[in-house]
Backbone bond lengths (Angstrom), bond angles and torsions (degrees), N, CA, C in turn:
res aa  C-N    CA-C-N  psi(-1)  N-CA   C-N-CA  omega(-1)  CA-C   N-CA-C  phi
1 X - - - 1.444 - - 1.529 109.23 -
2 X 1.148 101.95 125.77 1.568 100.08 170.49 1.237 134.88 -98.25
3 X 1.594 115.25 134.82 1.589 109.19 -165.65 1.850 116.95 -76.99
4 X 1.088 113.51 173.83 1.428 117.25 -158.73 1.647 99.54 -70.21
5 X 1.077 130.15 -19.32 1.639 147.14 -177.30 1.394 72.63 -66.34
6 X 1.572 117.81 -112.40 1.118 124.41 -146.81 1.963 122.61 -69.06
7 X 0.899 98.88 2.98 1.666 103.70 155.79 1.549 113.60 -74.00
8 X 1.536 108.09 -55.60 1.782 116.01 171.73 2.299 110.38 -48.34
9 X 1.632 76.36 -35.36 1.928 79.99 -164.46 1.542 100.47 -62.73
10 X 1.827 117.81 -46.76 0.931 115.06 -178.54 1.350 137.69 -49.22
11 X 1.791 105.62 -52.09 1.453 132.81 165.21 1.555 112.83 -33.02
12 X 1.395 103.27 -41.84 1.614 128.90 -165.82 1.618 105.43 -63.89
13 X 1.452 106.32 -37.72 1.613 118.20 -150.75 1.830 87.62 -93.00
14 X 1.475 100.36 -34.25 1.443 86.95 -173.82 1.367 124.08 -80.84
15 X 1.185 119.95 -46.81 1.947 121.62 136.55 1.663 105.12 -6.32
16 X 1.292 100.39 -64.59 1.569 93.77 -158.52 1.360 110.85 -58.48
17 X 1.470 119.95 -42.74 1.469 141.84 -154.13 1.909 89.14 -71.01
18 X 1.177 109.81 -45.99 1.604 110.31 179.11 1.649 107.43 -70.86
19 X 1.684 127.82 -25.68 1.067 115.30 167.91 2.248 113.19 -75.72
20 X 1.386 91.39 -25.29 1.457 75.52 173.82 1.851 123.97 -76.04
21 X 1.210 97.62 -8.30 1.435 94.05 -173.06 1.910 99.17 -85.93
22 X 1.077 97.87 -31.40 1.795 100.03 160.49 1.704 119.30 -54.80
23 X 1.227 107.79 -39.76 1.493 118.33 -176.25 1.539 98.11 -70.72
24 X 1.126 141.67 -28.40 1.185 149.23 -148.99 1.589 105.08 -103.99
25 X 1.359 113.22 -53.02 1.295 125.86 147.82 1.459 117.61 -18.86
26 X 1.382 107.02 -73.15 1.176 101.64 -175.15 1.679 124.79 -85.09
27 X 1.004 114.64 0.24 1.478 122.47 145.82 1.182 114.68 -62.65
28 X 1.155 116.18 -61.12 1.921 109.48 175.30 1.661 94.49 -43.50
29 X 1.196 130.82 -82.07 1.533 130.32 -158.84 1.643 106.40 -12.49
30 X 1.380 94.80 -61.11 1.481 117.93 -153.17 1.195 89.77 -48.68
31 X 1.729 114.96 -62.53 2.000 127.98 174.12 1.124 109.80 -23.91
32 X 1.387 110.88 -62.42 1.431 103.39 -158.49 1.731 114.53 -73.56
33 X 1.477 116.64 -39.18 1.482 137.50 144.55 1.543 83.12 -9.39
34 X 1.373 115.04 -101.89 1.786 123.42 -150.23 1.100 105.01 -64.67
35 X 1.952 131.92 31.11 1.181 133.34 -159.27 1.752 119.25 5.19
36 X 1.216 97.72 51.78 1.876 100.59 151.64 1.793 93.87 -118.34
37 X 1.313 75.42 121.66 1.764 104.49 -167.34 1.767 94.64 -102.15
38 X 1.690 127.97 -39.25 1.250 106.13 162.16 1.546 122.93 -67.31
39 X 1.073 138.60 -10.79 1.300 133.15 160.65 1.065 104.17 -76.92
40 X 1.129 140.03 -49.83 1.388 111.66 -160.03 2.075 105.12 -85.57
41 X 1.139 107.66 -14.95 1.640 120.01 162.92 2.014 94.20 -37.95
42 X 1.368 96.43 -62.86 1.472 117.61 -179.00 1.814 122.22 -31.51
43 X 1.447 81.99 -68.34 1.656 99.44 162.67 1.690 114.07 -36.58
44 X 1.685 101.30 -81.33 1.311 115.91 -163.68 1.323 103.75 -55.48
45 X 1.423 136.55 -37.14 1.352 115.60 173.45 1.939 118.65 -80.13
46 X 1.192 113.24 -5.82 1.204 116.29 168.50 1.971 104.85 -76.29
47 X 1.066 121.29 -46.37 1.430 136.29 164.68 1.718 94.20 -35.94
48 X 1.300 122.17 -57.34 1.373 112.85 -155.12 1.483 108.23 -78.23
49 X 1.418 107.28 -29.86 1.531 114.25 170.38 1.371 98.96 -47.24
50 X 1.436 130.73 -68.56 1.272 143.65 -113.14 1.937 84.50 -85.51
51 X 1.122 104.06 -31.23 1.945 119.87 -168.46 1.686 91.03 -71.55
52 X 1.205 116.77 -57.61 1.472 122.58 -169.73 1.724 109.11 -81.22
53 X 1.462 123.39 -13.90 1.469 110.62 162.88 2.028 102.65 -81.41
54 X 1.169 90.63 -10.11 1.827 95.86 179.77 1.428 121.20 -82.03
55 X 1.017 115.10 -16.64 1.885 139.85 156.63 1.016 111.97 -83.21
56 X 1.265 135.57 -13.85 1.225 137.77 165.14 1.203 138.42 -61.14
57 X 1.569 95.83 -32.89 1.361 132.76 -171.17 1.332 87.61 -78.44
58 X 1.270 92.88 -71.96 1.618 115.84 -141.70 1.794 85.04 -64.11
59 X 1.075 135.67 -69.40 1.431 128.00 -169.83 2.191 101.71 -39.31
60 X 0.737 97.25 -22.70 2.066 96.26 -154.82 1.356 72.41 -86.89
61 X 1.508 136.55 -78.23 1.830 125.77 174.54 1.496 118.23 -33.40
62 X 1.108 123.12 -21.11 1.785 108.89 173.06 1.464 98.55 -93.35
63 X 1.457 129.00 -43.32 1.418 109.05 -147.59 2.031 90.07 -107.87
64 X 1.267 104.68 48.12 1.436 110.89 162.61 1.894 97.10 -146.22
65 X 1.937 100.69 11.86 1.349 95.60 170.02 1.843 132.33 95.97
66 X 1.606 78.34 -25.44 1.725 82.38 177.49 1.607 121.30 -100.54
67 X 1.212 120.77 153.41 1.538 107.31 -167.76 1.480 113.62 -90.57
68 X 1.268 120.73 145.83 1.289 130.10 -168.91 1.875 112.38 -86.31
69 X 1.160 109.56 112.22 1.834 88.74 178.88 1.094 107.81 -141.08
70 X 1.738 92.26 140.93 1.054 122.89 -154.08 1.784 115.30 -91.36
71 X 1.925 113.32 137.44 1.475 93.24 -150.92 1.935 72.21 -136.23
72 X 1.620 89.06 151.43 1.361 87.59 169.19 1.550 124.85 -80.29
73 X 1.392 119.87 -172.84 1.650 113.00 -160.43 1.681 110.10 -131.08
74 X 0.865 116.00 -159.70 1.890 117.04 173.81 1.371 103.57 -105.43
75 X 1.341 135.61 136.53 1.286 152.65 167.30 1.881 94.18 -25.93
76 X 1.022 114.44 172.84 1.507 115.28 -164.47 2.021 94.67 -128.04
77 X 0.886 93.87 151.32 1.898 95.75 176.72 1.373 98.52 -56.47
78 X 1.226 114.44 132.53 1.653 119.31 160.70 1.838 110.15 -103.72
79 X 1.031 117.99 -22.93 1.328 121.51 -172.37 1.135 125.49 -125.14
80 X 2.040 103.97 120.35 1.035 142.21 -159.68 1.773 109.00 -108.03
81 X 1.625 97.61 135.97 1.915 81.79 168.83 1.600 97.09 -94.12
82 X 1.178 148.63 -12.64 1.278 140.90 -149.26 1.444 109.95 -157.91
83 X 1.558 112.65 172.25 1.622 118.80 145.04 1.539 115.44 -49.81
84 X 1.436 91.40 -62.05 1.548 118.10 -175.47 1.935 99.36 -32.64
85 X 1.343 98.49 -86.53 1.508 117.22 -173.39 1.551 116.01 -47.53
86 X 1.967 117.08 -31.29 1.617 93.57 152.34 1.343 118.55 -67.64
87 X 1.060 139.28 -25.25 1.552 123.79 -171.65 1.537 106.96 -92.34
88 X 1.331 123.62 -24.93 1.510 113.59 172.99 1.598 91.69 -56.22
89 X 1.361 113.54 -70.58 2.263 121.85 -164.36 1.520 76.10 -45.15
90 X 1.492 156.43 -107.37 1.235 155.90 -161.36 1.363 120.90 -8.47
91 X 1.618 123.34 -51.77 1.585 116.53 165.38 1.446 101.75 -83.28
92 X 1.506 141.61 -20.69 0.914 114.32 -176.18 1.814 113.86 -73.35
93 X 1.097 102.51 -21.11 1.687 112.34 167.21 1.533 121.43 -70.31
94 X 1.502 124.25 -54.13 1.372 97.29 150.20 1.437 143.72 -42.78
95 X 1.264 99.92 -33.30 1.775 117.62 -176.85 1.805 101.46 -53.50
96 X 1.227 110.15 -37.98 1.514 117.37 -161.48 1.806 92.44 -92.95
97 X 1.325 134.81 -22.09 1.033 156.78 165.57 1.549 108.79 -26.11
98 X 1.990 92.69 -89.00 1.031 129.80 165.62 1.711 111.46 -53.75
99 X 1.200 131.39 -15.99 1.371 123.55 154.69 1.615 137.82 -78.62
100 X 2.005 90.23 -9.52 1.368 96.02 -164.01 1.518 90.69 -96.33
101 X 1.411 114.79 -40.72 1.675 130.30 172.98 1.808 99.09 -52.47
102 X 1.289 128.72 -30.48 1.133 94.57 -170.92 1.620 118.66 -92.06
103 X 1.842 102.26 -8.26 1.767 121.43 -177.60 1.713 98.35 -63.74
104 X 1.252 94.94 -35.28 1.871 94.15 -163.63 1.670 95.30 -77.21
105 X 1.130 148.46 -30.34 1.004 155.10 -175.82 1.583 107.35 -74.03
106 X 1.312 110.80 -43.75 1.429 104.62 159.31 1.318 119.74 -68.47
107 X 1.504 119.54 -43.70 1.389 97.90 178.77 1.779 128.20 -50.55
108 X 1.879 108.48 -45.76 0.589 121.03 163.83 1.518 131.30 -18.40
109 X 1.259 117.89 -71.36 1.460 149.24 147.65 1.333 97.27 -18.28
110 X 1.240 103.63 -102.35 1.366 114.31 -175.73 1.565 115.01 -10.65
111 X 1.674 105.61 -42.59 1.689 103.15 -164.66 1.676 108.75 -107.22
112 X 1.009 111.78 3.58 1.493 154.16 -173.50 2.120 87.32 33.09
113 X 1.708 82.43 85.39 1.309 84.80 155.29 1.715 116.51 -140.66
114 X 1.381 81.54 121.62 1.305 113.47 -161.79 1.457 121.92 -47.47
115 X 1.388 123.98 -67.07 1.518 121.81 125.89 1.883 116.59 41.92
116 X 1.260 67.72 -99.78 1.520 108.55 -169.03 1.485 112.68 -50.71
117 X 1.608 103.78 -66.79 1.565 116.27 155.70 1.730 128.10 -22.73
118 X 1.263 96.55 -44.24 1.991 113.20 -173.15 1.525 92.58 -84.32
119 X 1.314 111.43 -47.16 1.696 101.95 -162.63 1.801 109.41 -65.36
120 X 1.859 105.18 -25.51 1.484 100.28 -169.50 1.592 111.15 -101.54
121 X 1.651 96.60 7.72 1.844 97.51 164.07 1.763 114.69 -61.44
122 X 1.389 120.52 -24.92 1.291 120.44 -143.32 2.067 81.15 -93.09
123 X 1.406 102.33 -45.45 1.700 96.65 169.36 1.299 114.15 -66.56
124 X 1.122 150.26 -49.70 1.656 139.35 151.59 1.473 101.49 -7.86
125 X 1.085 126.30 -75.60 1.533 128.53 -119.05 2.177 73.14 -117.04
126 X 1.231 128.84 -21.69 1.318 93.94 161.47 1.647 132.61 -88.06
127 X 1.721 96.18 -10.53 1.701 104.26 177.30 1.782 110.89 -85.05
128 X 1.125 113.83 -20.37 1.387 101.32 147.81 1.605 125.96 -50.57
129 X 1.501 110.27 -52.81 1.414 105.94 -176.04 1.396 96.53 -64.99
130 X 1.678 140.57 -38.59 1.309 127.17 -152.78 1.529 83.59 -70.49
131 X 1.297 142.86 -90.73 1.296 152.12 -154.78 1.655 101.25 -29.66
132 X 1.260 121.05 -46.68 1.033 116.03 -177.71 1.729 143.90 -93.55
133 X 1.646 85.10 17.26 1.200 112.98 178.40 1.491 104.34 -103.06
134 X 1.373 113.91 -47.28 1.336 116.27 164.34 1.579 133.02 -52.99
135 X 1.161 104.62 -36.71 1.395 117.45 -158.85 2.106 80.15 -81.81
136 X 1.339 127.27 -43.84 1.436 111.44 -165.94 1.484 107.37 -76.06
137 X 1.238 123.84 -16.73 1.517 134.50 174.40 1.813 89.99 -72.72
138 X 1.386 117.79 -90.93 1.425 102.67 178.81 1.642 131.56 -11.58
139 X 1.471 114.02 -42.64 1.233 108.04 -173.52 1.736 109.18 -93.99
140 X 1.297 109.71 -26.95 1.211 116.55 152.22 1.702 133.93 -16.53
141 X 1.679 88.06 -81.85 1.793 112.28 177.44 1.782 95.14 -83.06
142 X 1.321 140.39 52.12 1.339 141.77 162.28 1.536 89.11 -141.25
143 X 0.935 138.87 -14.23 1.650 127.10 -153.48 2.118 78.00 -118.04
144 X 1.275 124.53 -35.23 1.615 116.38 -165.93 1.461 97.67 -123.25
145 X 1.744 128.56 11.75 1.385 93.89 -174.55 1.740 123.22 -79.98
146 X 1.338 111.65 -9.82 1.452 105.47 165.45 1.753 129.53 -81.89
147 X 1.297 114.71 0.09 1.251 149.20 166.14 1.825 124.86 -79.69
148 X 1.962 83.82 58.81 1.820 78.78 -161.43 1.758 114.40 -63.69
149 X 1.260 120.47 13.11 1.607 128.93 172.97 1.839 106.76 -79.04
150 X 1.499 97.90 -38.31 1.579 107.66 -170.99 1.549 96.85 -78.21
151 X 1.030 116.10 -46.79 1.974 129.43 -162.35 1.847 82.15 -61.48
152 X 1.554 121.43 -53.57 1.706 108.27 -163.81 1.673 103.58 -67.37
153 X 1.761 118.98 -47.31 1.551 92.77 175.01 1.367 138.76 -62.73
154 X 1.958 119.16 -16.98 0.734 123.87 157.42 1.358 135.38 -77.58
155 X 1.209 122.81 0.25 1.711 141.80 159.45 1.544 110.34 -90.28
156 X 1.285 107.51 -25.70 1.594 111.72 163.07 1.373 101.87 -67.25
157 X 1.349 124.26 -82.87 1.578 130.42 -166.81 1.625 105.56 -27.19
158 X 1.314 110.08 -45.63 1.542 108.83 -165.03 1.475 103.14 -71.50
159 X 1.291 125.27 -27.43 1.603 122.47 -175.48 0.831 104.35 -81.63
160 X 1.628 136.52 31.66 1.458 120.30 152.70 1.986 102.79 -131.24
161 X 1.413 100.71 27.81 1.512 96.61 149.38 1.165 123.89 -56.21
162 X 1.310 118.17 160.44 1.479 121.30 166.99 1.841 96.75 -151.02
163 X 1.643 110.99 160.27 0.939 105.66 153.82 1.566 137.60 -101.42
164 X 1.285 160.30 -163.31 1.167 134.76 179.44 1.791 95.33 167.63
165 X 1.477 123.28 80.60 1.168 138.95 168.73 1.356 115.97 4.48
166 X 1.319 137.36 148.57 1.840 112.00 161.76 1.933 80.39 -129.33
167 X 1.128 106.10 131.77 1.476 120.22 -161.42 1.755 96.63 -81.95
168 X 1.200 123.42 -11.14 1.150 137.58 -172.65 1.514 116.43 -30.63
């Protein structure tokens, strides 16, 4: 059973997870704006993650019974000076991510419900990969961004993301 703390914390995380896929959104804009269409490919499937870690929530709050509600969010940054500078604001948003995933995990803890604990291992161990997917793209577009030959294969590579659930 979950206490009213961490039912609110949860509700909270899943809101958020739907505001990051907005944040992401508008990183693509910006992409497609500076016509790099594989970055912003990048974005929009990071957006779709961000929708489907938000069902996540929201599914684990119904089928433990409690109702999920849904709250609106703050407008999302639209303005970028760079490639570079959306993906720095981009890990710096997971970073805060991975801080909010790790409060609920304490609460969790704290109330030792167990549950809860198993369901937010699978976000642990995917905000590592997010941070660290970002952070090698960051160093990436710093090592080629004056190299607009390197910036098109690497705007190529990204236009063949896809997303594809891991039901895990």
């Amino acid at each position: 059973m979950l206490s009213k703390k961490l039912h609110e914390a949860l509700n909270d995380q899943m809101n958020f997870e739907f505001y990051s896929a907005h944040t992401y959104l508008a990183a693509a804009a910006y992409c497609t704006a500076e016509a790099y269409d594989g970055f912003a490919n990048f974005f929009l499937v990071q957006a779709e993650e961000e929708r489907f870690h938000a069902m996540k929530f929201y599914n684990f709050l119904s089928d433990l019974g409690y109702r999920a509600t849904i709250d609106g969010f703050d407008k999302p940054g639209n303005e970028f000076t760079s490639t570079l500078d959306v993906f720095e604001t981009s890990l710096k948003h997971e970073k805060e991510v991975t801080r909010r995933i790790y409060h609920l995990s304490d609460i969790a803890l704290d109330e030792r419900e167990h549950a809860t604990m198993a369901f937010l291992k699978w976000f642990i161990d995917e905000q590592v990969e997010e941070e660290a997917s970002f952070d090698t793209l960051i160093n990436k577009i710093k090592r080629i961004e004056n190299d607009s030959n390197a910036m098109f294969m690497l705007d190529s590579e990204l236009a063949s993301r896809s997303f594809t659930p891991d039901e895990a």
